[in-house]
Kinemage of the C-alpha trace (Angstrom):
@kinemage 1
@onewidth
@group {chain A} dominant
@subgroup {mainchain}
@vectorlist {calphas} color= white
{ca unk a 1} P 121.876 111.110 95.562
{ca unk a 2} L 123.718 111.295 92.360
{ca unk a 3} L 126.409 109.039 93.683
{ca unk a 4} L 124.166 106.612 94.345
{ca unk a 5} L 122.673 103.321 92.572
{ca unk a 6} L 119.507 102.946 94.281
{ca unk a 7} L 117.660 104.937 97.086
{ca unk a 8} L 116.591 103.207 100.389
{ca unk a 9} L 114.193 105.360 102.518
{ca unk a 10} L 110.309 105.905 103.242
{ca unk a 11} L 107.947 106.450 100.500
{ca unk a 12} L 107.717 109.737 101.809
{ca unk a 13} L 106.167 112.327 99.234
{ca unk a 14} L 109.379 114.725 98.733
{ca unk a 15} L 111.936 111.532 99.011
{ca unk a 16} L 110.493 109.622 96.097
{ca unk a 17} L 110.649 112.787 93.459
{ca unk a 18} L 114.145 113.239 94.045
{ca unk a 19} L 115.279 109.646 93.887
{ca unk a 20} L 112.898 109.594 89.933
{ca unk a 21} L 114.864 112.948 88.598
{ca unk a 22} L 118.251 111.401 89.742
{ca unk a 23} L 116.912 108.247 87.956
{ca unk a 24} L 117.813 106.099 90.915
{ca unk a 25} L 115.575 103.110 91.613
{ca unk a 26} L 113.739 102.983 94.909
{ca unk a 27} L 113.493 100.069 97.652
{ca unk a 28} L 110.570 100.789 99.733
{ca unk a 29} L 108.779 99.043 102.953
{ca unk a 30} L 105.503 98.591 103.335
{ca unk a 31} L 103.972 97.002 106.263
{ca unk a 32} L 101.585 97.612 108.897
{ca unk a 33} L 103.147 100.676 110.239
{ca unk a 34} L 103.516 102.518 107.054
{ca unk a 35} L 101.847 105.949 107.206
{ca unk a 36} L 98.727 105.690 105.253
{ca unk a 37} L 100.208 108.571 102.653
{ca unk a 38} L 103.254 106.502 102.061
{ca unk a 39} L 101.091 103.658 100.997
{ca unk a 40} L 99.783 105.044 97.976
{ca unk a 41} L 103.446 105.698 97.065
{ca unk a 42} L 104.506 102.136 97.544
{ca unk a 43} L 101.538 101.329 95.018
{ca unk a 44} L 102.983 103.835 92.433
{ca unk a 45} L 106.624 102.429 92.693
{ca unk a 46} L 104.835 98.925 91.992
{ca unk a 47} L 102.892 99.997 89.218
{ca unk a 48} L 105.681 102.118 87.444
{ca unk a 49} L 108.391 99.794 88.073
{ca unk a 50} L 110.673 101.871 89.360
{ca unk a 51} L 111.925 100.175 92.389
{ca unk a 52} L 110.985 97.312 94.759
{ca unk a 53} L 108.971 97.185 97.808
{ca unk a 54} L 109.386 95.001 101.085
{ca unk a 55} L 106.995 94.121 103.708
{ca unk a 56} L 110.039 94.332 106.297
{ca unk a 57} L 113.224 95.333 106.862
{ca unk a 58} L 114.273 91.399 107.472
{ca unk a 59} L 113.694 91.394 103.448
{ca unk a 60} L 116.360 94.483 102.489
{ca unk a 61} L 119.018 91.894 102.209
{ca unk a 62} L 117.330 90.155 99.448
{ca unk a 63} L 116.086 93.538 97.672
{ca unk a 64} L 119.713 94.806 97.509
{ca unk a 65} L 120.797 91.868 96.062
{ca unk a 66} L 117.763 91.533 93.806
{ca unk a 67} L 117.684 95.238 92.667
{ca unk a 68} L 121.611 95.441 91.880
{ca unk a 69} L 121.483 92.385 89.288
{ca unk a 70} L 122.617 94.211 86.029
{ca unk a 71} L 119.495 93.925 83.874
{ca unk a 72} L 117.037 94.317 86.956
{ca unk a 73} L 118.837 97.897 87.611
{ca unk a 74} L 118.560 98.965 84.148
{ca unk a 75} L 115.103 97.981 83.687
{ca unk a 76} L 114.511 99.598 86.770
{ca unk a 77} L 116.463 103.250 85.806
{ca unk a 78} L 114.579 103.503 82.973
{ca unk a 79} L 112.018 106.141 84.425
């Protein structure tokens, strides 16, 4: 994860604390057939503004684009 700039997985609940102490923002899905656990998640990453969150995959496209714009990445690494 360290080489990373950005983590792209499920909100699952031992995913998301690694990508916040490698300081990585998160892009997330949320739809219909996210596990009800993972939901909550999604919420935090919202609220925190760590990382963005799609209703599909059709979106990731945009989100990559959108989360590796200089200032938007900073903002976003600044756990």
């Amino acid at each position: 994860m360290h080489a990373g700039r950005f983590f792209g997985w499920q909100a699952g609940p031992a995913a998301l604390p690694e990508a916040m102490m490698s300081k990585l923002p998160v892009i997330l899905e949320c739809n219909a057939w996210t596990l009800p656990q993972e939901r909550y998640n999604t919420e935090w990453v919202r609220e925190k503004r760590v990382g963005i969150v799609l209703r599909g995959i059709s979106g990731n496209r945009r989100g990559v684009k959108q989360l590796l714009e200089p200032a938007t990445l900073e903002e976003f690494r600044a756990i």
